[in-house]
C-alpha positions as CSV (number, residue, x, y, z in Angstrom):
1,X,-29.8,-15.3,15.3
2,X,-29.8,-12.0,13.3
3,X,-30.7,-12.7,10.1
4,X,-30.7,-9.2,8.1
5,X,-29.2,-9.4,4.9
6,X,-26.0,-8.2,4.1
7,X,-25.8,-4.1,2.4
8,X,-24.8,-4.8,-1.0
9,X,-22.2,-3.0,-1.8
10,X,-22.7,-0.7,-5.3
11,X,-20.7,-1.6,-8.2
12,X,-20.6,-0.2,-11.7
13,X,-22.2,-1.6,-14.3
14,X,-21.0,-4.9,-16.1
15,X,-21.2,-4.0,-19.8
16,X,-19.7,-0.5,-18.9
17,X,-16.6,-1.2,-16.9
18,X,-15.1,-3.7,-19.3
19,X,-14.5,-0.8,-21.5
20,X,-12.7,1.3,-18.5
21,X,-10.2,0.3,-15.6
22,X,-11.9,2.1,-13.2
23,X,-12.8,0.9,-10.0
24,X,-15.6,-1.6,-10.2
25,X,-17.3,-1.9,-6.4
26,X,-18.0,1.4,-5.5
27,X,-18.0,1.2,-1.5
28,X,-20.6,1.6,1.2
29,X,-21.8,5.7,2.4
30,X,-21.8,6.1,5.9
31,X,-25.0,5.1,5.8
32,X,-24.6,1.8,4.2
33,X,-21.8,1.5,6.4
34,X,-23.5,2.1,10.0
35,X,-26.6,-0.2,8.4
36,X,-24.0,-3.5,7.7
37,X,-21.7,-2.5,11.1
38,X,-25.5,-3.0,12.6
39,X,-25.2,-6.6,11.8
40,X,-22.5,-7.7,14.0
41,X,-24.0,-9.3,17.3
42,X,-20.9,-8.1,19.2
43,X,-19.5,-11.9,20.3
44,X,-17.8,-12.5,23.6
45,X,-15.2,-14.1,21.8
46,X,-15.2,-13.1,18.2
47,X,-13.3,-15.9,16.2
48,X,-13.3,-13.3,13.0
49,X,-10.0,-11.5,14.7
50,X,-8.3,-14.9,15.5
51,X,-9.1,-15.5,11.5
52,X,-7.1,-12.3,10.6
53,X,-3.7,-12.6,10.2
54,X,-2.8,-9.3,11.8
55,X,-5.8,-9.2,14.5
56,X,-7.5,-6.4,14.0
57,X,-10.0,-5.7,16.8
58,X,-12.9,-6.1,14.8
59,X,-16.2,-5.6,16.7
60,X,-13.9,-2.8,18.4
61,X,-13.9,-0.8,15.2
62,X,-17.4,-1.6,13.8
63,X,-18.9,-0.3,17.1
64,X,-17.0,2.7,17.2
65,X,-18.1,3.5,13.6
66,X,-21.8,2.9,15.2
67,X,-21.1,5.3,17.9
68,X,-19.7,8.2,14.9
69,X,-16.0,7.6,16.2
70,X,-15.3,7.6,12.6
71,X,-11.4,8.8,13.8
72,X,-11.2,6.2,16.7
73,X,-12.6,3.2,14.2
74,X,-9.6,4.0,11.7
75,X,-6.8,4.2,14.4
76,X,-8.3,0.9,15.5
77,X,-7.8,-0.9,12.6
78,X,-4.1,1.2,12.0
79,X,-3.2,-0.6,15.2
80,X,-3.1,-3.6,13.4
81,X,-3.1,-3.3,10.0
82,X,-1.2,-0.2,8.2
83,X,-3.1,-0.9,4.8
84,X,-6.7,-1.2,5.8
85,X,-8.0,0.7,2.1
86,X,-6.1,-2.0,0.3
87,X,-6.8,-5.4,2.5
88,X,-10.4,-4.1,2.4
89,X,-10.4,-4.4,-1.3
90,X,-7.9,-7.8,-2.1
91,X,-7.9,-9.7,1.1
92,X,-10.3,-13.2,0.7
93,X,-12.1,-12.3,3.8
94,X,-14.7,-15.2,2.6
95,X,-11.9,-17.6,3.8
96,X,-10.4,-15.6,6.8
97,X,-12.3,-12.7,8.9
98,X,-16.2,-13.3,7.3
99,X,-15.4,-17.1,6.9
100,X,-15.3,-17.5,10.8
101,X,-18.2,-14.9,11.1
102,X,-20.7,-17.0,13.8
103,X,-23.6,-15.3,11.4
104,X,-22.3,-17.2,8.7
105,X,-23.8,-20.4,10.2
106,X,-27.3,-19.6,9.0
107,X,-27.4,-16.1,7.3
108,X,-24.6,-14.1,5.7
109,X,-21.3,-12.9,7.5
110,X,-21.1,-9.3,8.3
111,X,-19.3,-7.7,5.3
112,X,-16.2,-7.0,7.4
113,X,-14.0,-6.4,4.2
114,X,-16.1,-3.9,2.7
115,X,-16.3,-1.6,6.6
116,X,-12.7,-1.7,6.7
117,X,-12.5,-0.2,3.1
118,X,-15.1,2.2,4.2
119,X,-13.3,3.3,7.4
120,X,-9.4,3.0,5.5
121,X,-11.1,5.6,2.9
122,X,-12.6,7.8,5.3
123,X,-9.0,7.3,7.1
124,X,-7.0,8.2,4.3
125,X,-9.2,11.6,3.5
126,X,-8.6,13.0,6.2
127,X,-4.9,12.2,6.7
128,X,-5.0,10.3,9.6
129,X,-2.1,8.1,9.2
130,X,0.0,11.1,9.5
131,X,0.9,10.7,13.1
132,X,4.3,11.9,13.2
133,X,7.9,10.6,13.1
134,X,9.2,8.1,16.1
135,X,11.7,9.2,17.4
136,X,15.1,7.3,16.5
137,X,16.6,4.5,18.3
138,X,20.0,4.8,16.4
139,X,20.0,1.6,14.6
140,X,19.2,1.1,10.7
141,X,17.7,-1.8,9.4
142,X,16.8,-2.9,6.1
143,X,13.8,-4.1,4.3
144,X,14.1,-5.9,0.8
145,X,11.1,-5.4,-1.4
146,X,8.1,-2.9,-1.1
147,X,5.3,-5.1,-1.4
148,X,2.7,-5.7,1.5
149,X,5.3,-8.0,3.6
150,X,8.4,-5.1,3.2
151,X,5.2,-2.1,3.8
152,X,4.2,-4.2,7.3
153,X,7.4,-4.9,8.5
154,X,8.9,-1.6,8.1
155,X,6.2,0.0,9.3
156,X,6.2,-2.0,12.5
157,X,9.8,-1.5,12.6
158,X,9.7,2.3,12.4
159,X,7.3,3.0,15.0
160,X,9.5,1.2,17.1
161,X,12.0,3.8,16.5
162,X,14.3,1.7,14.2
163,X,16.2,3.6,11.1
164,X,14.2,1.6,8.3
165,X,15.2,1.9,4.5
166,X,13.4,-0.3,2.0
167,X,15.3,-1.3,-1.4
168,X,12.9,-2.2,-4.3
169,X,14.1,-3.7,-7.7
170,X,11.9,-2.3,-9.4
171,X,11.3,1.7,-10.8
172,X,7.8,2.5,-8.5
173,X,7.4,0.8,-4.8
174,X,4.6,-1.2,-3.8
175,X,5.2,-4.5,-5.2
176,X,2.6,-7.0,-6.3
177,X,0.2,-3.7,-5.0
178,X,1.3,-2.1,-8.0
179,X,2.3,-4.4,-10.5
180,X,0.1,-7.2,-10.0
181,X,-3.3,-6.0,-9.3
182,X,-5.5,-4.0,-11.9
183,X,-6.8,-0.5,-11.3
184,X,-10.3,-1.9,-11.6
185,X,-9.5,-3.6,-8.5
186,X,-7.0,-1.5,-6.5
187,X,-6.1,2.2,-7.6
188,X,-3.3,2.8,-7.7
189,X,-3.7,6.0,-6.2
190,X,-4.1,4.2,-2.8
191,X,-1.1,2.1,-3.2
192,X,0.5,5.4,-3.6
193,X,-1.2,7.1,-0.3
194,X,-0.3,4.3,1.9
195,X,3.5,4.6,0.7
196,X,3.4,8.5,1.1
197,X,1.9,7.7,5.1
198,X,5.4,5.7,5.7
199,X,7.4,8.3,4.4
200,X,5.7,10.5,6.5
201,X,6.4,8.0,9.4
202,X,10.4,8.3,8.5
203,X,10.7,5.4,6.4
204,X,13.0,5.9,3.5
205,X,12.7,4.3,0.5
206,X,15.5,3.2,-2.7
207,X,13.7,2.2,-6.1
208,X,16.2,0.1,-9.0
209,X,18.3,-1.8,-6.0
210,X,18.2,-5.3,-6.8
211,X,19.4,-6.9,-4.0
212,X,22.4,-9.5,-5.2
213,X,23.0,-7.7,-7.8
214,X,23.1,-4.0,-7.6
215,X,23.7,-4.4,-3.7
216,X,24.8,-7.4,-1.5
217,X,23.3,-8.8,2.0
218,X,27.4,-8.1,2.9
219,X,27.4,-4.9,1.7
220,X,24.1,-4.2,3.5
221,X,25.7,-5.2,6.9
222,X,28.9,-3.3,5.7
223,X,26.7,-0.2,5.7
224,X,26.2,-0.8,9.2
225,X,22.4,-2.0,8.7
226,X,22.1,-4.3,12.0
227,X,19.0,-6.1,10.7
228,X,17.7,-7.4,7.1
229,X,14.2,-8.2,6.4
230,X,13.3,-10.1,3.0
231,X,9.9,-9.8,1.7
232,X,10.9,-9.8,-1.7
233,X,8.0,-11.7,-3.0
234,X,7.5,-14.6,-5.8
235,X,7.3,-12.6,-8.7
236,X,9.1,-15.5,-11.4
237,X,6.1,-16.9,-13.3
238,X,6.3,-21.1,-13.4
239,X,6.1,-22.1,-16.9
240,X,3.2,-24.7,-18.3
241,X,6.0,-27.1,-20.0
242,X,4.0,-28.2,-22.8
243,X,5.2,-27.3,-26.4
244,X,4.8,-24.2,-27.6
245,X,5.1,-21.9,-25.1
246,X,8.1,-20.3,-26.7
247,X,6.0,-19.3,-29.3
248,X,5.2,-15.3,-30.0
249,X,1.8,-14.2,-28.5
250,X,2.4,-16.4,-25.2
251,X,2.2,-14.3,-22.2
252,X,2.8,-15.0,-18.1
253,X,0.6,-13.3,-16.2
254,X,3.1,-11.3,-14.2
255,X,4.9,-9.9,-17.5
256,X,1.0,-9.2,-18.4
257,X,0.0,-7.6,-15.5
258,X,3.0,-5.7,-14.8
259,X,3.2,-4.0,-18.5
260,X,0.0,-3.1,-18.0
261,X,-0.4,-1.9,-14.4
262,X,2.8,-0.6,-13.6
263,X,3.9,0.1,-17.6
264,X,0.8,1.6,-18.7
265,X,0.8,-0.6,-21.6
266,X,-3.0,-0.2,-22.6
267,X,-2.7,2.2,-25.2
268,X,-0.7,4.3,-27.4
269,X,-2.1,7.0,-25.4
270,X,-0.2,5.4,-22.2
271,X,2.9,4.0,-23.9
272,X,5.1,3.7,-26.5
273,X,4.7,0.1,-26.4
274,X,1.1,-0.7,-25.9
275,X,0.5,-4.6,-25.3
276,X,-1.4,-5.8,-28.5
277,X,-4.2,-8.8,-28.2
278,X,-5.5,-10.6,-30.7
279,X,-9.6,-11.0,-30.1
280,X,-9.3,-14.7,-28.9
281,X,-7.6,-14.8,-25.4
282,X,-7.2,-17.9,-23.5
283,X,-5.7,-18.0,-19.8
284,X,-4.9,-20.7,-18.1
285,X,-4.8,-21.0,-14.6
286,X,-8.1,-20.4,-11.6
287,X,-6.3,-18.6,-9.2
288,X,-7.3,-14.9,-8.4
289,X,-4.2,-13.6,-10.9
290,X,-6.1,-15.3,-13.6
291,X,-8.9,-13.7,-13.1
292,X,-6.9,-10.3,-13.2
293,X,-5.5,-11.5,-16.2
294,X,-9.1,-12.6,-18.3
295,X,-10.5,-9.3,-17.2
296,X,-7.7,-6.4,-18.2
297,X,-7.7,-8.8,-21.9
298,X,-11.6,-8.4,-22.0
299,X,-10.6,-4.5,-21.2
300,X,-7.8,-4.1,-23.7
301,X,-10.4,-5.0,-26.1
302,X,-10.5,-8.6,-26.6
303,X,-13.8,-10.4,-27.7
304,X,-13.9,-13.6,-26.5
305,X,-12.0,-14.0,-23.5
306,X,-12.1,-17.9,-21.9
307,X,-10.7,-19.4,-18.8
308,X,-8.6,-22.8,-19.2
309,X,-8.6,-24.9,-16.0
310,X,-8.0,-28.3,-15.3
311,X,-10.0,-28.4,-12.0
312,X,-14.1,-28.2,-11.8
313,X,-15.5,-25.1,-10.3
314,X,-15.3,-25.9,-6.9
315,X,-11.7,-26.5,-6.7
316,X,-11.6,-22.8,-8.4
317,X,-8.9,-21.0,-6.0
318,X,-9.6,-17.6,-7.0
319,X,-12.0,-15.4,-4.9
320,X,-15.7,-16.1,-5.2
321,X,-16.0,-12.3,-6.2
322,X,-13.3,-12.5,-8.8
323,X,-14.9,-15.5,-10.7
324,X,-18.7,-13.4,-9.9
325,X,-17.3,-10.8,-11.3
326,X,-15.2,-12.3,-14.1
327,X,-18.5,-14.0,-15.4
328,X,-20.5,-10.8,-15.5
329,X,-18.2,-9.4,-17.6
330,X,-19.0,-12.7,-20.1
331,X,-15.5,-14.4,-19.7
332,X,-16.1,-17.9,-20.3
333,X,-14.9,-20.9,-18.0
334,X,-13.5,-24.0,-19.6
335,X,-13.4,-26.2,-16.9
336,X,-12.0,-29.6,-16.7
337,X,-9.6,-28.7,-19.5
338,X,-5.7,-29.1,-19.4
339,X,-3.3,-27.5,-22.1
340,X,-0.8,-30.1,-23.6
341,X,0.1,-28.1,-26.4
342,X,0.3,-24.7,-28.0
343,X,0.2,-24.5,-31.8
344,X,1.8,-22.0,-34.2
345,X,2.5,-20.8,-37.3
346,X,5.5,-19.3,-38.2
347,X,6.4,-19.3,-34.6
348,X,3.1,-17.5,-34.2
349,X,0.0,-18.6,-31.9
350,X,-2.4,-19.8,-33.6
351,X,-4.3,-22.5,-31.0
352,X,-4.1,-24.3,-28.0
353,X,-4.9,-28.1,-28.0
354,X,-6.5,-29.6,-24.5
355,X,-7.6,-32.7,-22.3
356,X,-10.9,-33.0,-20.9
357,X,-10.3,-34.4,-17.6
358,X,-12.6,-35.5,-15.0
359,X,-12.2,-35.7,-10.9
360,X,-11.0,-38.4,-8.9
361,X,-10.5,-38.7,-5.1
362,X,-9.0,-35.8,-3.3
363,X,-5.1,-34.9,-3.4
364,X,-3.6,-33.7,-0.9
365,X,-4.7,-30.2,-1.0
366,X,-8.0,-31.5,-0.3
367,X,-9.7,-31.2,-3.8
368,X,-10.8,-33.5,-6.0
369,X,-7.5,-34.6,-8.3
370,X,-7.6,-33.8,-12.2
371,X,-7.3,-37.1,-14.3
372,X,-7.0,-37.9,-18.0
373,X,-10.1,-38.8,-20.1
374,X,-8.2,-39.2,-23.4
375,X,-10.1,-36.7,-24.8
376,X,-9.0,-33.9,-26.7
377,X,-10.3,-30.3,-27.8
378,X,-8.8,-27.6,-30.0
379,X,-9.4,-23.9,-29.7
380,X,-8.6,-21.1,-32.3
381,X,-6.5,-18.8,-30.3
382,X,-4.9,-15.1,-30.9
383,X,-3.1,-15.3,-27.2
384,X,-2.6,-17.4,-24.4
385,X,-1.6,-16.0,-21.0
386,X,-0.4,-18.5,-18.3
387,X,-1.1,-18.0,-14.7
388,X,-0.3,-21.2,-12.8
389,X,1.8,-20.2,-10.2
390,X,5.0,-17.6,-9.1
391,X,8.3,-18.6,-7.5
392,X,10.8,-16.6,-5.8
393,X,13.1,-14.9,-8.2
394,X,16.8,-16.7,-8.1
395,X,19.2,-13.9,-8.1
396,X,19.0,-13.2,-4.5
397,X,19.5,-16.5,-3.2
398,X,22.2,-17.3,-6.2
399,X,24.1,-14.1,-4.5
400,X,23.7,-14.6,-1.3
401,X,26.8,-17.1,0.1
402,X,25.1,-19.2,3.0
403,X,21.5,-18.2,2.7
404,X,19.7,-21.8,2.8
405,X,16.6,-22.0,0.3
406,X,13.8,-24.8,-0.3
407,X,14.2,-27.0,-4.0
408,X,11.9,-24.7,-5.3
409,X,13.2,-21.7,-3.8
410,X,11.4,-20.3,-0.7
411,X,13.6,-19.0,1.7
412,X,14.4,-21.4,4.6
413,X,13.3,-19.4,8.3
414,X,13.2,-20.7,11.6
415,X,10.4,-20.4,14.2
416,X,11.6,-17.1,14.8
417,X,11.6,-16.1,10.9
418,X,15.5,-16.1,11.2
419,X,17.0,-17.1,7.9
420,X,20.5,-19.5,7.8
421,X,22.2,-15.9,8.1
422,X,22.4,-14.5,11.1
423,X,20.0,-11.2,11.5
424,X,18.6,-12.0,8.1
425,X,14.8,-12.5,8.4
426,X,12.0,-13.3,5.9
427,X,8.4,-13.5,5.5
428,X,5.8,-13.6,2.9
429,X,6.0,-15.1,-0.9
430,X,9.3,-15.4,-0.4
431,X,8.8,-17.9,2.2
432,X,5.8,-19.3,1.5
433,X,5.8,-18.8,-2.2
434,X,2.3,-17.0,-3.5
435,X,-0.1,-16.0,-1.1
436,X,-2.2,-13.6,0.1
437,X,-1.7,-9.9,0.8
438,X,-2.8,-10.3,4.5
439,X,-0.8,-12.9,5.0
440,X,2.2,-11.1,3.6
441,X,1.6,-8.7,5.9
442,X,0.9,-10.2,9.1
443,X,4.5,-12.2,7.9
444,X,6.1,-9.0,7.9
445,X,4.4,-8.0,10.9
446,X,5.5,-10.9,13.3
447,X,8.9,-10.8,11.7
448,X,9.5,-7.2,12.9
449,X,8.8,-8.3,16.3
450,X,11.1,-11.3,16.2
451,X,13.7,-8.5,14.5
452,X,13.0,-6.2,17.6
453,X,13.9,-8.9,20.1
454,X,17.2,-10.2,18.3
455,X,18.2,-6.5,18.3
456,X,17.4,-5.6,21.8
457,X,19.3,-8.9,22.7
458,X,22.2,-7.6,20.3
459,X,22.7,-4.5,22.0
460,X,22.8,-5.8,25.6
């Protein structure tokens, strides 16, 4: 067994990027690239494609990036996945693609995320997305929500020669691509490119169209769209429901995120209405969104930044290089601590009081369950930002007569992704309620297939 180490990828440096947004891993050069693609053993039957949710032919692309088919490796991946910059930068490939690497067993995975970045940049330089427009089939279909479900399935749709129009609620598409991940993460500037390559491909797009309310799924059908596809995410924050949350200074981390990402909200120089922090900042929550959340407060200028979680470290769901990365940049982690109550002063934070718990057996998502010590802590606080889950938002479903939906309000599909209205599909957040951006997509993906065979059926 190979037993190189991994090419590090370069990053900038921790004291300096928490006073910028830009980009902090800095990708692989070619040769950094060809030196990790090196690593791969080439398996007969490589389990890290039957780990990706859209099956891209992994060792395919790696060894054409060996052989300086730098034009063949991207169309490769673009096969399969039609936002290989982005997954290379937010997918968890610790727990998918590198996660069923056979080098994992006793050295490191191949760095599979990081060569698909590599070869989705060199991709996306030289334009080769831009493959023309399918010719038209005749039949429109409509996608609700731009975020990496909608992106997948309309792209998979349009190549297929379907007329594909995607409504998005909001004023810029992308989705949780653009209002839910920082700069210093994601550019946006890549969200942007991919968007531009499906418009290129014939997709058309319709920003402020909030589907069940500015627009109908009847009136959709009226305009003689065949097909719908929801992928319209779980952007609706769940609330901590402990007293004093209404207080001013509380924050959800999608309101957060979204002023600053899609709002510009950092500065006066950005906006008119620049998001102020205090210099104490707690966030509450271990998932990768809090970690989003802990580091754009440290970069907005916050001293003391500290993570609030009721699990230990190991039960952390956020990426192992978000919390690396989060730590560098000397946010603190307060584990084993559960909010029961923030405290103001006239109706201003001024503290959030906390349980120390400890870990019992595990529940049933397999880690270790939180319990009560009957021990308490206080923290002087200036802000509190709660990230501890998203839900679908309600005014689709409450406008939609006949569209079946789970208590907490994930869409109801069948095996085929059919929803309880006929030629209504959905996939992603929506469905599942928050997830992952590759499995969003590969959603999206598998619903436009299950689209393309009602429709075919349709016509005959």
């Amino acid at each position: 067994m190979i037993k190189t180490p991994r090419t590090k990828m370069r990053e900038q440096d921790s004291q300096e990027r928490i006073d910028n947004f830009l980009e902090v891993a800095l990708g692989y050069s070619l040769e950094e690239a060809r030196q990790e693609a090196m690593r791969c053993i080439d398996c007969k039957n490589p389990k890290c494609v039957l780990a990706c949710p859209v099956r891209v032919k992994i060792p395919e692309f790696m060894k054409l990036l060996l052989e300086d088919a730098l034009d063949e490796s991207f169309h490769t991946i673009y096969e399969d996945n039609i936002l290989p910059s982005i997954c290379g930068r937010v997918c968890p490939q610790e727990s998918q693609c590198e996660g069923a690497c056979i080098l994992g067993i006793k050295s490191e995975p191949v760095s599979i995320g990081a060569l698909e970045r590599f070869v989705g940049d060199y991709g996306m330089e030289k334009g080769l997305a831009n493959t023309g427009k399918p010719e038209s089939n005749g039949i429109k279909v409509a996608v609700v929500g731009s975020g990496p479900a909608g992106l997948a399935n309309a792209a998979s749709l349009r190549k297929k020669g379907y007329d594909v129009t995607i409504f998005e609620a909001l004023h810029d598409y992308g989705g949780v691509l653009k209002y839910g991940i920082p700069d210093f993460r994601l550019p946006k500037e890549i969200v942007t490119n991919e968007i531009d390559n499906l418009k290129d491909l014939g997709v058309k797009f319709v920003k402020n169209a909030v589907i069940g309310k500015s627009l109908t799924i009847d009136q959709l059908f009226e305009d003689n769209y065949q097909s719908i596809f929801i992928g319209s995410g779980a952007g609706l924050p769940s609330a901590l429901g402990v007293p004093g949350e209404n207080l001013n200074g509380v924050y959800y981390a999608n309101e957060f995120l979204t002023r600053v990402n899609l709002m510009k909200s950092r500065t006066k120089e950005f906006s008119k209405t620049p998001i102020k922090l205090g210099d104490n900042i707690a966030v509450v929550g271990g998932g990768n969104v809090a970690m989003d959340a802990a580091r754009t407060a440290k970069r907005l200028g916050a001293k003391n930044v500290f993570i609030l979680y009721r699990r230990g470290r190991e039960g952390l769901p956020a990426r192992l290089e978000e919390i690396h990365h989060a730590e560098e940049e000397g946010i603190d982690f307060r584990l084993l601590t559960n909010p029961i109550e923030i405290i103001g002063e006239n109706r201003i934070v001024k503290q959030v009081r906390c349980e120390h718990m400890k870990l019992g057996e595990p529940d049933s998502s397999g880690r270790r369950r939180p319990l009560p010590t009957g021990e308490y802590s206080t923290y002087d606080i200036d802000n509190i930002i709660i990230s501890i889950g998203q839900k679908p938002n309600p005014i689709l479903k409450d406008n939609t007569l006949g569209l079946e939906t789970q208590p907490w309000g994930g869409i109801i599909t069948d095996e085929f992704q059919m929803t309880s209205i006929p030629g209504v599909f959905a996939g992603g957040d929506v469905v599942t309620g928050a997830a992952t951006v590759i499995l969003a997509m590969g959603a999206g993906k598998d619903a436009a297939h299950h689209m393309h065979e009602y429709l075919q059926t349709k016509q005959q």
